[in-house]
N, C-alpha and C positions, 0 to 999 in steps of 0.2 A: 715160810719166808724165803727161803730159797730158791723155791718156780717162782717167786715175783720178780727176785733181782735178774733171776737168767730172761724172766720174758722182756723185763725192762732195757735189757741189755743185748737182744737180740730180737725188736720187733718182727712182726711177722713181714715176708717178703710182698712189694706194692707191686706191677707191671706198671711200669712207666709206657708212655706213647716213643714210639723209634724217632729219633733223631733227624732230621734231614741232613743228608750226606753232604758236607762242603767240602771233599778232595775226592778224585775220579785218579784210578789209572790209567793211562792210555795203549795200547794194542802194543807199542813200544817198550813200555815199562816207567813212561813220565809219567809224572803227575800234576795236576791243575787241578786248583781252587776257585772257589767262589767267591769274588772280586777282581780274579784277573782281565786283563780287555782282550777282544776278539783275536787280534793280532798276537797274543801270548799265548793261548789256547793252541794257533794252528803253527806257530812255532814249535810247541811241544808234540801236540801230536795229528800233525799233517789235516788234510782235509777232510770237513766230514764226509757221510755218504747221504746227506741230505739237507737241505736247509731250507727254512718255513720263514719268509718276512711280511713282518704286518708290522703298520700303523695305528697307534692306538692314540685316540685323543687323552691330551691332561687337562683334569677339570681342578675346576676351584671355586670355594663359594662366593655369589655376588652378594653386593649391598644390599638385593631386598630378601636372599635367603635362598636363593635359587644357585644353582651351579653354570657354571659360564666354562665352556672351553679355552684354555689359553695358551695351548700350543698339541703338539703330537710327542708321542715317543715312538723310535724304531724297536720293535719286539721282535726275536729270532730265537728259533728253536733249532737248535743241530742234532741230527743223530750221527754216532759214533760208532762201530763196531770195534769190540774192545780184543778181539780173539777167540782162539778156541775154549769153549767151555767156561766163558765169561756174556753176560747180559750185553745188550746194547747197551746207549746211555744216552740219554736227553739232555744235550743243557740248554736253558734258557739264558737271555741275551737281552739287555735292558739299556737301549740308547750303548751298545757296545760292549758292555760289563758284565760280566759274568755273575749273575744271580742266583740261580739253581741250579740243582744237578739230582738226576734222578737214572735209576736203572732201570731197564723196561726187561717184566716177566716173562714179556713173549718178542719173539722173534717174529 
C-alpha cells in the first residue's frame, strides 16, 4: 500500500517539448520580448547585423471555397549578435511586431 501512495504522489517524470523563447538579452544587457514593434527592439538593443524583408500575401477563404488574396504582410528577420559566448539570435517581424525569437546553434 505504501509504493502506491508514493507512485501516486510522485508520477513518473514526462519530457515535455522546450518552450519557445519570448524574451532575448541583448549584447547590452536589455531585454526584448515578443510583441514589442520594430522601433522598441532597436531602441533597446541598437541595430541588427543583418535584415531579411519579404512580402507575403494574406489569404482568406472565398465564397465558393477557394482562397482569394486580400492584401500582403511585411515579414523581417533580424540577426542579432548577442556577445561573447552567447548564440546569435533571430527575430522575426510580422507587419512590425515582434513575433519570434529564436537562438541560432551556429555562428
Amino acid at each position: 500500500m505504501a509504493r502506491f501512495l508514493v507512485a501516486a504522489l510522485f508520477p513518473p517524470a514526462v519530457a515535455l517539448p522546450a518552450a519557445p523563447d519570448d524574451t532575448m538579452r541583448c549584447a547590452n544587457g536589455r531585454l526584448v520580448n515578443v510583441g514589442m514593434i520594430d522601433a522598441e527592439v532597436v531602441a533597446r538593443c541598437g541595430e541588427p547585423k543583418s535584415r531579411t524583408l519579404s512580402e507575403r500575401p494574406v489569404r482568406t477563404r472565398g465564397a465558393g471555397g477557394g482562397s482569394i488574396v486580400v492584401g500582403t504582410m511585411r515579414a523581417e528577420r533580424w540577426i542579432y549578435e548577442r556577445g561573447q559566448g552567447q548564440f546569435d539570435a533571430a527575430l522575426s517581424f510580422e507587419d512590425g511586431k515582434l513575433v519570434r525569437l529564436e537562438l541560432l546553434k551556429t555562428r
